[in-house]
C-alpha positions as CSV (number, residue, x, y, z in Angstrom):
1,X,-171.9,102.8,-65.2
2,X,-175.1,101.4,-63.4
3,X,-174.5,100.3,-59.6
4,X,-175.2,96.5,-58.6
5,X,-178.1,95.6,-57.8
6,X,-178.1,95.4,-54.0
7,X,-178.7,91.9,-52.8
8,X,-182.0,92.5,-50.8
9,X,-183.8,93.8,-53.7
10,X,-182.4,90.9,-56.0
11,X,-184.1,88.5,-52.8
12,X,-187.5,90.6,-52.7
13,X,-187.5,90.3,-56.7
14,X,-187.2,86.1,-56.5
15,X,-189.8,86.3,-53.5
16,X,-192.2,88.0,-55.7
17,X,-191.7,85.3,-58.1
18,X,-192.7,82.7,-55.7
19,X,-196.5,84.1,-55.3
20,X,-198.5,82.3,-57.7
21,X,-196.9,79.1,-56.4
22,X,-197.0,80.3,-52.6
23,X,-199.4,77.2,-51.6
24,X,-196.6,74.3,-52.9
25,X,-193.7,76.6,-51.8
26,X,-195.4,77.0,-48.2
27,X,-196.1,73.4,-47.9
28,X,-192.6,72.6,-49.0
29,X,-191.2,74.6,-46.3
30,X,-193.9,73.7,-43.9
31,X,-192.7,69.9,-44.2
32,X,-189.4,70.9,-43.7
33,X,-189.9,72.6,-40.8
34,X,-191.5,69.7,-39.1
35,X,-188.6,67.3,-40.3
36,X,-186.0,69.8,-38.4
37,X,-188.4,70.3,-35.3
38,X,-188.0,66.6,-34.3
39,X,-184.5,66.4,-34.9
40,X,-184.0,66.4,-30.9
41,X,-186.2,63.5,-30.7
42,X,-182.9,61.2,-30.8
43,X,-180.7,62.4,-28.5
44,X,-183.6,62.8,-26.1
45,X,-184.6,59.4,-26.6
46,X,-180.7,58.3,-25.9
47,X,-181.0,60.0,-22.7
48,X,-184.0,58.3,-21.8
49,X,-182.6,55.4,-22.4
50,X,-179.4,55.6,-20.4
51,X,-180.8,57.3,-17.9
52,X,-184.4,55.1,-17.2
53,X,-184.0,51.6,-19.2
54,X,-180.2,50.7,-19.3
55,X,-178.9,47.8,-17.4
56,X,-182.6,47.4,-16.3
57,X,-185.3,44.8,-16.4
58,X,-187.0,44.7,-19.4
59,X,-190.5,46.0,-19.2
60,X,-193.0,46.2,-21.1
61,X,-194.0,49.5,-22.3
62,X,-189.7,49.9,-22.8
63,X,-190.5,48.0,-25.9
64,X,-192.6,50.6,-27.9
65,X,-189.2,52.7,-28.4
66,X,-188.1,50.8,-31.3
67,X,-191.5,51.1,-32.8
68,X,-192.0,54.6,-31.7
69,X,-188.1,55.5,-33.3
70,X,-189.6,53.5,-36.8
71,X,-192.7,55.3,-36.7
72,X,-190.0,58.7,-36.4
73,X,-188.3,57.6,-39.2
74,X,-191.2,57.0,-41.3
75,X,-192.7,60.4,-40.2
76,X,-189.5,62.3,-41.2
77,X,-189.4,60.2,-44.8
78,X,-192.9,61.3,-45.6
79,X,-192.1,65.0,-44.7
80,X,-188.5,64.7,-46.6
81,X,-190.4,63.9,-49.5
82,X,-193.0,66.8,-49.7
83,X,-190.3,69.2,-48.7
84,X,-187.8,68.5,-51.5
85,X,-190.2,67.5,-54.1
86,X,-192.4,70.3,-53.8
87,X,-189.3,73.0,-53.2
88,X,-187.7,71.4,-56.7
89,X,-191.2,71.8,-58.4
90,X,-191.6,75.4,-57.3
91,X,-187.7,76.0,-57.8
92,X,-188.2,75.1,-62.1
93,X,-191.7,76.1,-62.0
94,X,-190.0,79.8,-61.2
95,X,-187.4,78.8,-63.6
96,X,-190.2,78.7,-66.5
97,X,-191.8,81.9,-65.1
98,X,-188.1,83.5,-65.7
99,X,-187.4,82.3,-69.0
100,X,-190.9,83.3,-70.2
101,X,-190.5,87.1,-69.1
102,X,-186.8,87.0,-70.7
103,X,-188.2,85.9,-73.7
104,X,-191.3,87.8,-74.1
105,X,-189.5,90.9,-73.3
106,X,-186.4,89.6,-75.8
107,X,-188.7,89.5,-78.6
108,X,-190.1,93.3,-77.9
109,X,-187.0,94.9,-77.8
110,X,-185.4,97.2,-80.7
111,X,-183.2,96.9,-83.3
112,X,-180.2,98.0,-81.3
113,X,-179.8,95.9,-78.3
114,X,-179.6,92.7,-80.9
115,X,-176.9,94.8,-82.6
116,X,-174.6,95.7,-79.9
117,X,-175.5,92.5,-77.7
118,X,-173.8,89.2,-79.0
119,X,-176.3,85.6,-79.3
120,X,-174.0,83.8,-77.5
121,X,-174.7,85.7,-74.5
122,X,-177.6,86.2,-74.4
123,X,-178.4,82.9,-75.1
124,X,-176.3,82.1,-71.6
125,X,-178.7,84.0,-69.7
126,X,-181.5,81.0,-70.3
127,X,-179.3,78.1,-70.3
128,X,-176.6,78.9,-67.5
129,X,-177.7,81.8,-65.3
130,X,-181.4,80.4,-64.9
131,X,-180.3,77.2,-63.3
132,X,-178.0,78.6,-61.1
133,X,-180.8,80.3,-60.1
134,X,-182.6,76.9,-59.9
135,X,-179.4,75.4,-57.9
136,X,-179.9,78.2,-55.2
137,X,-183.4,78.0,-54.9
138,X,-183.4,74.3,-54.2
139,X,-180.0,74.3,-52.4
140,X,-180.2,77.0,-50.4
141,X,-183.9,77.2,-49.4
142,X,-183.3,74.0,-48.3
143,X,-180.4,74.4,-46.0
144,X,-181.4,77.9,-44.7
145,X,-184.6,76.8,-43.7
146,X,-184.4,73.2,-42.4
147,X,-180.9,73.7,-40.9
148,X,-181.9,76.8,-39.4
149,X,-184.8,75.0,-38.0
150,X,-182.5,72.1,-36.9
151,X,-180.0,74.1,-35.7
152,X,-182.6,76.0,-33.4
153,X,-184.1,72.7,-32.3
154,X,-181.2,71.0,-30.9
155,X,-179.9,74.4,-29.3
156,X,-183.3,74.6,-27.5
157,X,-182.7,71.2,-26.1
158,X,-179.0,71.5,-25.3
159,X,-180.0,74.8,-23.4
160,X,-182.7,72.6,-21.5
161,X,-179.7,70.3,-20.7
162,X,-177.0,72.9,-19.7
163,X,-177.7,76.6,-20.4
164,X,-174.1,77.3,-19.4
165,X,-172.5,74.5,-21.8
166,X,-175.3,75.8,-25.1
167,X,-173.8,79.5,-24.7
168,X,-170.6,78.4,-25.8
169,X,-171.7,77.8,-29.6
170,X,-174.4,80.4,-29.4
171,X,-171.4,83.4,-29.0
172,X,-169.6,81.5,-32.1
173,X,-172.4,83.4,-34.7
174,X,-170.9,86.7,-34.5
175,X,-167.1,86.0,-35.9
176,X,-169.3,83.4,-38.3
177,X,-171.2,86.1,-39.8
178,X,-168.4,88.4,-40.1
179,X,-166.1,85.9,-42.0
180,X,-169.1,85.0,-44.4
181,X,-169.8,88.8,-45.1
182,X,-166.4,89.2,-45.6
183,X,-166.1,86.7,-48.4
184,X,-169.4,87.2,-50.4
185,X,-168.8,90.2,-52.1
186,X,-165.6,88.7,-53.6
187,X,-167.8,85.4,-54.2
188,X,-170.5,87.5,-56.0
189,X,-168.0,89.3,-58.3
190,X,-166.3,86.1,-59.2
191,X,-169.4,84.3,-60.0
192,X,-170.5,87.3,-62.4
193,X,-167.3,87.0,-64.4
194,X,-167.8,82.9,-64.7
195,X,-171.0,83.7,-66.1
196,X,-169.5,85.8,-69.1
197,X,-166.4,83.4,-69.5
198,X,-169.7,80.9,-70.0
199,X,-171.7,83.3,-72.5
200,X,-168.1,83.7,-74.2
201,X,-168.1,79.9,-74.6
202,X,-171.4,79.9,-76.4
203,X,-170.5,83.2,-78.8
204,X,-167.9,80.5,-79.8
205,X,-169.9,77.7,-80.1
206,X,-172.6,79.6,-82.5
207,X,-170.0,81.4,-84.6
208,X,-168.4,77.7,-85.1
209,X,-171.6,75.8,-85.9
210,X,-172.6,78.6,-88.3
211,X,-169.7,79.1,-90.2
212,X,-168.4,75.6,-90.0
213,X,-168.1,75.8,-94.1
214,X,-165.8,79.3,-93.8
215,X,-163.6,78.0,-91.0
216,X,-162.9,74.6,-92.9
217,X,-162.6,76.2,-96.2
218,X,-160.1,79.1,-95.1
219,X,-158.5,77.0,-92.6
220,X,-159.6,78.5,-89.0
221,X,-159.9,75.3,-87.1
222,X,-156.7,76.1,-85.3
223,X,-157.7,79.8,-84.7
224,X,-161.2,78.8,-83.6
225,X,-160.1,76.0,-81.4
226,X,-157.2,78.5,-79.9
227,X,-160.2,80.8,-79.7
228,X,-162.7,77.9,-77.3
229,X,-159.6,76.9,-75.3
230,X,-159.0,80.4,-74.2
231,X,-162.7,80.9,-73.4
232,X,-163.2,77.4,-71.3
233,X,-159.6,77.9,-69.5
234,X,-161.3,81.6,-68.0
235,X,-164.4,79.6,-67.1
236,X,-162.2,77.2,-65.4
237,X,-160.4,79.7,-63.7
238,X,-163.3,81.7,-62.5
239,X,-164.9,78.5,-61.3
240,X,-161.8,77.4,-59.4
241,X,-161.6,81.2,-57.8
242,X,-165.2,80.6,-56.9
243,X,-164.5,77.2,-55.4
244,X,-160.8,78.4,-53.9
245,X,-163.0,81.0,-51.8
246,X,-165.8,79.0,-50.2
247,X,-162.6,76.6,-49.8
248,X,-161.3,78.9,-47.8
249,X,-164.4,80.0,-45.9
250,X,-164.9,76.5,-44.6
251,X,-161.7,76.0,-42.5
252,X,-162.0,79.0,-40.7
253,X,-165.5,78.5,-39.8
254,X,-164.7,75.2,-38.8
255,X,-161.9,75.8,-36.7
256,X,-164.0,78.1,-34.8
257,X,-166.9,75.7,-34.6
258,X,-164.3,73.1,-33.0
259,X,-162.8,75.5,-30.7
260,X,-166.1,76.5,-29.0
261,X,-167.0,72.5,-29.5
262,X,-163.6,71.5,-27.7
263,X,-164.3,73.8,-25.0
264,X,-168.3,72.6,-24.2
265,X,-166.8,69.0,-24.3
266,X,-163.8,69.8,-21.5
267,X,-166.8,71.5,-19.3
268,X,-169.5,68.7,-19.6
269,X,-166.8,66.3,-18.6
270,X,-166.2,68.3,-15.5
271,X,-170.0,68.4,-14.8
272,X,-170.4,64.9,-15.5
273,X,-167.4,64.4,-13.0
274,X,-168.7,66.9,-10.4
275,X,-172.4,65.0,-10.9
276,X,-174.1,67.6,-12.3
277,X,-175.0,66.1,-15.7
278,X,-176.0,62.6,-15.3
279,X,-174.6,60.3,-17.6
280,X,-177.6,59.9,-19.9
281,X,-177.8,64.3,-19.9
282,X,-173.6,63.8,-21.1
283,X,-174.7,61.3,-24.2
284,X,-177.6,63.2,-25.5
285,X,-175.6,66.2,-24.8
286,X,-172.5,64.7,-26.9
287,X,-175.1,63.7,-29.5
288,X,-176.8,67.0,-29.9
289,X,-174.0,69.0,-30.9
290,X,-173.0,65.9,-32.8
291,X,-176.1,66.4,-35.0
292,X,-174.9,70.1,-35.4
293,X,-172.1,70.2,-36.9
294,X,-173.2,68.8,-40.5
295,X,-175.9,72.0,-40.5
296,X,-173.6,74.0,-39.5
297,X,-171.7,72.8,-42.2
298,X,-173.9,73.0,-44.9
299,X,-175.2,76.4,-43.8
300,X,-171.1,77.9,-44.4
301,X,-170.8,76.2,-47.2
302,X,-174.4,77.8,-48.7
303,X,-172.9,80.6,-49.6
304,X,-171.1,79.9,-52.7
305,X,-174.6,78.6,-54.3
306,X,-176.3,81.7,-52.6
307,X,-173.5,84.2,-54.1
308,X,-173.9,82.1,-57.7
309,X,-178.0,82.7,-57.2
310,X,-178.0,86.3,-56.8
311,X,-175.3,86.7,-59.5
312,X,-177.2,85.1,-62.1
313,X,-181.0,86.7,-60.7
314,X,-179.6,90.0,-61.4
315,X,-178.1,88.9,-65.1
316,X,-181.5,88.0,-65.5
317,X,-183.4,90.6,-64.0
318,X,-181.4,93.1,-65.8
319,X,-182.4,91.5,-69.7
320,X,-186.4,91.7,-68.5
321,X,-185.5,95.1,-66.8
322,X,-184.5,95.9,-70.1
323,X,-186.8,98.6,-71.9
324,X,-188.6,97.2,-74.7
325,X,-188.9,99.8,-78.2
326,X,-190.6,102.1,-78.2
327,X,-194.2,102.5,-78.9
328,X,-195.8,105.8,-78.0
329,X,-198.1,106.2,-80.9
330,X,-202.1,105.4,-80.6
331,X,-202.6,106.3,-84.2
332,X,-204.3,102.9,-85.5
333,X,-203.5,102.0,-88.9
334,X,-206.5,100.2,-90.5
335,X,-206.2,100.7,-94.8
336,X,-203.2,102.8,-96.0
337,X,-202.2,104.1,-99.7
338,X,-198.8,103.9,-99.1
339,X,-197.6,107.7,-99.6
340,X,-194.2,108.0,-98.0
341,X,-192.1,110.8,-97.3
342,X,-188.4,111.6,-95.8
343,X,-188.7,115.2,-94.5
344,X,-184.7,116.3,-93.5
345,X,-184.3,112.5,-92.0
346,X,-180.7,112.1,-90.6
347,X,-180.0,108.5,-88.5
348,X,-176.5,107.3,-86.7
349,X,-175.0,104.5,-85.1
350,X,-173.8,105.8,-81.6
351,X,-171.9,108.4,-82.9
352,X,-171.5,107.8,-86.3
353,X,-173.8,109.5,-88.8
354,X,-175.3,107.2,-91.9
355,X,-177.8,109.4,-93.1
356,X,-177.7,113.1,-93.4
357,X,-180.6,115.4,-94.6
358,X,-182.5,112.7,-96.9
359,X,-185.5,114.6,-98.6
360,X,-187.7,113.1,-100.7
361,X,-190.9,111.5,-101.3
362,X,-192.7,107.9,-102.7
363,X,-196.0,108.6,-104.1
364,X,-198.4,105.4,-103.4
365,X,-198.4,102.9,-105.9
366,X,-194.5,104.1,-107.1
367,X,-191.5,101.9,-107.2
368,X,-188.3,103.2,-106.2
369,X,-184.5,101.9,-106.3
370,X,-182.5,102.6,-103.7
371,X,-178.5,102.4,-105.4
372,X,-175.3,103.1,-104.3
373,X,-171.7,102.2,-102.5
374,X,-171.6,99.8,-99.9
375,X,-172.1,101.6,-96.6
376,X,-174.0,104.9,-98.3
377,X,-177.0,103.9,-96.3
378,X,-179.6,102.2,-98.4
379,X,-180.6,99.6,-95.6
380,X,-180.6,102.2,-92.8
381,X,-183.0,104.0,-95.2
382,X,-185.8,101.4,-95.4
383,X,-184.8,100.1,-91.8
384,X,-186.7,103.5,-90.4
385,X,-189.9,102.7,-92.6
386,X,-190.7,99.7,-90.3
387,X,-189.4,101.9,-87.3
388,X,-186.2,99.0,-86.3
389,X,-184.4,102.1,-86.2
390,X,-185.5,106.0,-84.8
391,X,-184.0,109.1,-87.1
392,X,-181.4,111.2,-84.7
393,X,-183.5,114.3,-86.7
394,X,-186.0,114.9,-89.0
395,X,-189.9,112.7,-89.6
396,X,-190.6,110.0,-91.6
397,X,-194.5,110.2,-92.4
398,X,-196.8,107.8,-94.1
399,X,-199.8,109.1,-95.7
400,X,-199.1,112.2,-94.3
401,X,-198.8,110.5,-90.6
402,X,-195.6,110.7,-88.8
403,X,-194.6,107.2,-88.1
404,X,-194.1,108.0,-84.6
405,X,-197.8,108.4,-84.1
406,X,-198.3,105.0,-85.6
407,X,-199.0,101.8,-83.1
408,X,-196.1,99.9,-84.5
409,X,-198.2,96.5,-84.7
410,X,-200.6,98.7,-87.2
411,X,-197.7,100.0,-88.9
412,X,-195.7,96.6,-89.9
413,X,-198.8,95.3,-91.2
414,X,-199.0,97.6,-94.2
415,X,-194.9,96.7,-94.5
416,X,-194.1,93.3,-96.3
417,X,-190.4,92.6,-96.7
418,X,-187.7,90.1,-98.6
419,X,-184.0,90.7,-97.6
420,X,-180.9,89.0,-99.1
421,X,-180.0,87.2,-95.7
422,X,-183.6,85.0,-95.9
423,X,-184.5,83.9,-92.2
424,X,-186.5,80.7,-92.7
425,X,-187.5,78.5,-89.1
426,X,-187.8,75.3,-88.1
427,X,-190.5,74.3,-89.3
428,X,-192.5,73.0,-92.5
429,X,-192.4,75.0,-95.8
430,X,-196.1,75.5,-95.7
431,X,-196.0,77.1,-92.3
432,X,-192.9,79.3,-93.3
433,X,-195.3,80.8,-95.9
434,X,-198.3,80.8,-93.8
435,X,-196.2,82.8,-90.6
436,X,-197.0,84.4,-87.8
437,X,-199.9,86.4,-88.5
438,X,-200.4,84.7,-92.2
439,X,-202.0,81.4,-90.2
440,X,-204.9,81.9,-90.6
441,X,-204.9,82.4,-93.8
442,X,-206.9,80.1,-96.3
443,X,-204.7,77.2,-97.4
444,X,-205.3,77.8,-101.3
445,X,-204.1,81.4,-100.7
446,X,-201.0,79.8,-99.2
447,X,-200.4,77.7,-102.5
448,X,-201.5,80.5,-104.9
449,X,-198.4,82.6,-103.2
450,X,-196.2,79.7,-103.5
451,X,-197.1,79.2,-107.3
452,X,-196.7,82.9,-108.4
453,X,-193.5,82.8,-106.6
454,X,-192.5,79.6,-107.9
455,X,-191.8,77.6,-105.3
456,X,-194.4,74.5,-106.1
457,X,-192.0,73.7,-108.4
458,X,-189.5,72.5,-106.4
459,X,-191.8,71.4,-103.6
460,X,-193.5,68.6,-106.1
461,X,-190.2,66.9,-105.9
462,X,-190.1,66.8,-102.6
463,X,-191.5,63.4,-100.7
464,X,-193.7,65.2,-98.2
465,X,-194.6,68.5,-100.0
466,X,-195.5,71.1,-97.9
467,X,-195.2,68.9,-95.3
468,X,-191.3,68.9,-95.9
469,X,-189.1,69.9,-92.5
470,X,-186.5,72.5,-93.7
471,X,-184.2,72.3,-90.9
472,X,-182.6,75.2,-89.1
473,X,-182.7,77.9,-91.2
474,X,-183.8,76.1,-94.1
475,X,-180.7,74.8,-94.4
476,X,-182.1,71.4,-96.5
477,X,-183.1,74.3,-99.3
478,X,-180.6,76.2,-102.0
479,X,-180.0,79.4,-101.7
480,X,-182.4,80.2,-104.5
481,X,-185.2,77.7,-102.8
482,X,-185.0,79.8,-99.7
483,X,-185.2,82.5,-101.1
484,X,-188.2,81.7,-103.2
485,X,-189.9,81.0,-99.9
486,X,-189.2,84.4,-98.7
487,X,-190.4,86.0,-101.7
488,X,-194.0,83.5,-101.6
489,X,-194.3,85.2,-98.0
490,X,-194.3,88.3,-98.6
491,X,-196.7,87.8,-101.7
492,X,-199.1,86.2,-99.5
493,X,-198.7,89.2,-96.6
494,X,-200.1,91.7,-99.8
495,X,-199.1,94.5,-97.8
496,X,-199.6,97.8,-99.6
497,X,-195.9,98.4,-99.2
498,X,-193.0,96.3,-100.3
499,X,-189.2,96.3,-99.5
500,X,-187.2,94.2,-101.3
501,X,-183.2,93.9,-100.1
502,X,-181.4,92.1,-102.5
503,X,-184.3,90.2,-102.9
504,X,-182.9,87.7,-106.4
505,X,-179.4,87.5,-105.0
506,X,-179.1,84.2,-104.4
507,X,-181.4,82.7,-107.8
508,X,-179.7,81.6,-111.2
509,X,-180.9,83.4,-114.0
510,X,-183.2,81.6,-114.9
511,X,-184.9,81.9,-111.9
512,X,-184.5,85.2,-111.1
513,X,-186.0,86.1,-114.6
514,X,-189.0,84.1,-113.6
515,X,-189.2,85.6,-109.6
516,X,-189.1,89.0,-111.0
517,X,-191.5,88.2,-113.3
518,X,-193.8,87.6,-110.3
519,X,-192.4,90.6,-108.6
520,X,-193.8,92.6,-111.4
521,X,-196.9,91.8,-110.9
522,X,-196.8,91.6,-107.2
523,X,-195.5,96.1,-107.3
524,X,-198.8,96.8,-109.2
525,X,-200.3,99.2,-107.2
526,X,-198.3,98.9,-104.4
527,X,-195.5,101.2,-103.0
528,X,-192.3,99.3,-103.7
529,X,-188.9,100.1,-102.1
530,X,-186.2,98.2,-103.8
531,X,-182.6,97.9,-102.9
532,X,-180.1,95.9,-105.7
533,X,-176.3,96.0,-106.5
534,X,-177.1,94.5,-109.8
535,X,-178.5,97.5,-111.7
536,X,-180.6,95.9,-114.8
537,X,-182.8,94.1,-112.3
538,X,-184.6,97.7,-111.8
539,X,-184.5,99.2,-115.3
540,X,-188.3,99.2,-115.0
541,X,-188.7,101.5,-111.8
542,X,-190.6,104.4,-111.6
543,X,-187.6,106.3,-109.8
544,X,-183.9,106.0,-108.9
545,X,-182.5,107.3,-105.6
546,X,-178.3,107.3,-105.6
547,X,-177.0,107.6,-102.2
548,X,-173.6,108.1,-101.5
549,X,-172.2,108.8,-98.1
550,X,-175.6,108.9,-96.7
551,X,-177.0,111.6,-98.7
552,X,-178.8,111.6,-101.9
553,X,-176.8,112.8,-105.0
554,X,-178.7,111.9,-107.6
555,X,-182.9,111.0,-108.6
556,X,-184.9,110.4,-111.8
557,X,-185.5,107.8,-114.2
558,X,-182.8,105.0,-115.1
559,X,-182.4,106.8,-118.7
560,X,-182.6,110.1,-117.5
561,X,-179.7,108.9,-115.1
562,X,-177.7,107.4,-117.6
563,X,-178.1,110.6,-119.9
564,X,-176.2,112.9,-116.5
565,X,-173.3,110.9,-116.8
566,X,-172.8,110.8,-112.8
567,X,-172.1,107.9,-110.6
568,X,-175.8,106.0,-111.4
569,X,-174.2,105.8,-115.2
570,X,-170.3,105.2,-114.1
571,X,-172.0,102.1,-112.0
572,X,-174.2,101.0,-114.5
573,X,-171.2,100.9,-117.2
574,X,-169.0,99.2,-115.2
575,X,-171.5,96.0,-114.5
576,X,-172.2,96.1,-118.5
577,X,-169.0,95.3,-118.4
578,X,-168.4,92.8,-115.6
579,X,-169.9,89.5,-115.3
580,X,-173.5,89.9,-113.8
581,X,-172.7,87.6,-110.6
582,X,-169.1,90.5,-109.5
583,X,-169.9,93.1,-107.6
584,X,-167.9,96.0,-109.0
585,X,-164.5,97.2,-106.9
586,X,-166.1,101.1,-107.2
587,X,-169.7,99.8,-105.9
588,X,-168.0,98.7,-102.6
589,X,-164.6,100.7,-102.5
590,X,-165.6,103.5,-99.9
591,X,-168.0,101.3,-97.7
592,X,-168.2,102.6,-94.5
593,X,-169.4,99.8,-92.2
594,X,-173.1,100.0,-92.1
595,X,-175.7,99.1,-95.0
């Protein structure tokens, strides 16, 4: 189990943040600096005036106070606004800088950490954890440095007043700091488990909005709403255990503050009596450590921001900390056949195995069907081509190259692929076809793909064409239509190798008889890695590979499978004999968990 991070490193780490926006952040504090520095000015101007004007003539020159005490006021507005504007700016400009780096090093890591790490929290490390970050920045920048500064100011003056009477809130910082020490640690763990009950609210909330169809068809608003009330009542009651501590902090603090602040007042009254304070030294006395007490305040009460800050930095710190996959080979991929081969390739989940000794090669150009059970391993199998997954033993080599000596970029350029879970964005159908590194390709490319894999069709009916925003998902699209777009992507990638996942699941017959069609033509000379439940969509492969239990029991032609009477030809029979659209009980019986 990893330690904590230790607080000072988590405070160095937000520092180092702060440098390409040092200029603002140092004007910021530099403004409120000077607002603190002339907090004194009023109680000394109080004294002045007891002491020197009242129940005097007026003269002349008495009547710039008033102006001068405007002319503070405006002063101390000015700086007010340059030090919380600019703190706020550099506080969500740092913000930015820290969603950025999550991000950038979200999108670069492997296959794995999206498996084992749910969205929901993740996601709650850039909408929660980042502005409690922002919360302590602003917050507590503010109050440590212009109370501090305020604080130290009217000290300084109440020690020019009366040394002796000043010591008596000076020795109150010790038992202070001990009671705050005491009480941050338990703060700090607190606010860590608030901000999981808050990723567990947002696991929730994504599993709801996504299956909203499943939980009203098999009836789960009940069990999903029992589910969000248990997840918001531990938020609650991690928020109240936060707020119940601080709560606590603050009497204490307080009491001790008014002890030492009962005590100064009983000996200025005796100096004043004895006349060694003079009346106007008593008042601006009286109103210095007036002035203190709402610093003070707000510096005891910092700590429940500062505790939330560091909680949150460190849930942050640790997903860009996080290593990103690997990608040790320099071997730069340029123009490939396509030649692949499995040489003793075994892969597991954690512990538990998926494949075990696969052996065999593709030659370039060849199609291949990958067929068996549920859970035999057919998706782990061409998840290792693209390197989302490492083998536990054994080399996977293209042309002859070990894929580990590939620079990955290089290598998922020659890879085009079409699953049965499509993942469409946001965005226009043209620029789902034309993504990421497709761009830049020429627009009548882009439609040429698009016709062969039939989606004009249905975009001619649509009022803005290409144009045409699909929604999340592409959820304003059929199954089939989506699909069809995933399919026109990977036909205008023209990568020489091709894996297709359940790639006509989701069309009618009509269409798939049409898409495969256009898959025909699109395996010409291309290596071609197909994966299908529905066994007369690949009677026309070069090669069929029968996995069962992650190993490879069977190889050769569909007839020459069919003649050996094993578990390719018990399959096969038993879809003859089932509708086309049921997945056969034996084809699914003995899954295992894993694809």
């Amino acid at each position: 189990m990893l330690k904590p991070t230790p607080a000072a490193e988590i405070y160095r780490r937000l520092l180092r943040a702060l440098r390409p926006h040092r200029a603002i952040f140092l004007s910021s504090l530099l403004g409120m600096v000077a607002l603190a520095a002339t907090e004194w000015i009023l109680p000394a101007l109080l004294r002045y005036l007891v002491d020197e004007e009242f129940g005097n003539t007026a003269r002349q020159y008495s009547l710039l106070i008033p102006v001068a005490l405007v002319a503070l006021f405006l002063a101390r507005g000015v700086m007010s606004y340059v030090a919380n504007v600019g703190l706020s700016w550099v506080a969500h400009r740092v913000v930015m800088d820290l969603r950025g780096a999550m991000f950038r090093n979200l999108i670069a890591l492997p296959t794995r950490f999206f498996d084992q790490k749910s969205a929901g929290q993740v996601l709650s490390k850039f909408t929660f954890d980042v502005t409690q970050v922002a919360q302590a920045a602003t917050h507590c920048l503010t109050v440590l440095v212009k109370d501090s500064v305020v604080i130290t100011a009217l000290l300084g003056y109440m020690v020019f007043i009366n040394w002796r009477l000043a010591l008596f809130l000076v020795v109150l910082a010790p038992p202070i700091g001990w009671v705050i020490n005491r009480v941050s640690a338990r703060m700090r763990d607190m606010s860590k488990r608030l901000q999981s009950s808050m990723g567990d609210i947002n696991v929730v909330m994504e599993e709801t909005l996504g299956g909203h169809r499943d939980i009203k068809i098999f009836g789960g608003q009940e069990y999903e709403t029992s589910r969000f009330d248990r997840a918001i009542k531990a938020a609650r009651q991690f928020q109240m255990k936060v707020i119940g501590t601080n709560a606590a902090m603050e009497p204490v603090i307080q009491a001790l503050i008014a002890l030492g602040v009962g005590l100064m007042m009983v000996l200025a009254l005796r100096e004043a009596t004895h006349g060694e304070m003079t009346r106007g030294d008593f008042i601006s006395f009286v109103a210095a450590t007036a002035l203190l007490l709402a610093p003070i305040k707000r510096l005891t009460s910092m700590n429940e921001y500062l505790q939330r800050g560091l909680a949150a930095a460190e849930s942050i710190f640790a997903l860009i900390d996080e290593p990103p996959e690997a990608n040790s080979g320099n071997r730069q991929l340029s123009k490939v056949r396509g030649t692949l081969e499995f040489r003793q390739v075994s892969a597991a989940y954690g512990e538990k195995p998926v494949l075990n000794d696969i052996d065999f090669r593709i030659e370039a150009g060849e199609s291949v069907a990958l067929v068996g059970p549920s859970g035999s391993g057919k998706t782990t199998l061409v998840n290792l081509i693209p390197r989302f997954y490492e083998p536990s033993r054994g080399t996977v080599s293209l042309d002859d190259i070990p894929l580990n000596d590939c620079e990955l970029r290089g290598l998922r350029r020659q890879i085009a692929y079409v699953g049965q879970q499509v993942v469409l964005f946001n965005d226009t159908i043209f620029n789902n076809i034309a993504y990421g590194s497709l761009r830049n390709e020429p627009r009548d490319h882009v439609l040429a793909a698009a016709e062969a894999a039939f989606v004009t069709e249905f975009v001619a009916a649509l009022p803005e064409g290409f144009n045409t925003l699909i929604g999340d998902n592409g959820v304003r699209l059929s199954g089939g239509q989506r699909q069809r777009l995933a399919i026109a992507r990977a036909i205008l990638k023209n990568a020489p190798i091709l894996i297709l996942d359940e790639a006509t699941s989701a069309l009618d017959a009509e269409s798939e008889r049409r898409i495969q069609q256009a898959l025909g033509v699109l395996r010409k000379g291309r290596t071609c890695l197909i994966i299908a439940h529905r066994l007369s969509t690949i009677e026309g492969v070069d090669r069929v590979v029968v996995l069962e239990d992650g190993r490879i029991i069977e190889h050769g032609r569909h007839e020459e499978l069919l003649q050996e009477r094993g578990l390719y030809a018990k399959l096969y029979a038993l879809q003859r004999a089932a509708p086309d659209d049921v997945v056969p009980v034996s084809a699914s019986a003995n899954a295992s968990g894993s694809c």
